[in-house]
N, C-alpha and C positions, 0 to 999 in steps of 0.2 A: 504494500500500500504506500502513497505518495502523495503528497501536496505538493500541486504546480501551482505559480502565476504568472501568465500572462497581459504585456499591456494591451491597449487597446489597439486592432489592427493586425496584430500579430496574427500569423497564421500557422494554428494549430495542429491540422491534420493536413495531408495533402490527398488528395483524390489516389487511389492505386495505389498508394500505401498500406502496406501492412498493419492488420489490427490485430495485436496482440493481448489488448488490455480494455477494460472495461473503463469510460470516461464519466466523471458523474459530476454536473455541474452545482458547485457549491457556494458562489456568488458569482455573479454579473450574466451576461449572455454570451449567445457563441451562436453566429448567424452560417447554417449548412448551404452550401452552393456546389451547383455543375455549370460547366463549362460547355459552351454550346463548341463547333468545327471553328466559328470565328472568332472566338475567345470571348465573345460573351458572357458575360456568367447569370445566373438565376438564383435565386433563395427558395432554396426547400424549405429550409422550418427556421424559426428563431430558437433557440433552445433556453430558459433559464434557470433558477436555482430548483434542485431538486430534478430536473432532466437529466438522463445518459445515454450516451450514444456506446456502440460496440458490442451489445447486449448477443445480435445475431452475430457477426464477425469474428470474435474471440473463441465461440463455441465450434464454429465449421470452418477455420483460419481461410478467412473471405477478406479480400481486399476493401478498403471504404471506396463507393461512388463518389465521395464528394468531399468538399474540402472544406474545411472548420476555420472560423478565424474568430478572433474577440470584438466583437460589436461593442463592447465597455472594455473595461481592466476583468478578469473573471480570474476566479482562484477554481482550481480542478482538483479533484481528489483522482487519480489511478489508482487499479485493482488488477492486477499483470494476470495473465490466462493462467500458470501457475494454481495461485489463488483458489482456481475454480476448477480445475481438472486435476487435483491430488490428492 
């Protein structure tokens, strides 16, 4: 287990990275986006405290679609696959 922070902008997760760990947003937000061919990007979800992302990913070692960034300053708690498969 881990406490991150993040300022604001920062980008968290990238798209096609590997998700080995379970994210669990414990202050601020964290706004999800894909990437269109022209680099457009789009907002899947806002996410904020008490949200987690990687829930499916961690379990079936699946890449994320999409890319996390801090819409505020956000503090993150990690939970490594570890954790949950041992």
């Amino acid at each position: 287990m881990q406490e991150e922070f993040f300022e604001k902008g920062t980008e968290v997760i990238g798209a096609g990275e590997p998700c080995n760990s379970m994210i669990f947003v414990v202050q601020g937000f964290l706004e999800l986006k894909v990437f269109d061919r022209n680099g457009q990007d789009y907002i899947l979800e806002t996410l904020k405290q008490g949200d987690m992302i990687g829930q499916y990913s961690v379990l079936y070692n699946e890449s994320l679609m999409f890319t996390a960034v801090a819409k505020s300053n956000v503090r993150l708690l990690t939970l490594d696959q570890s954790f949950f498969l041992e």
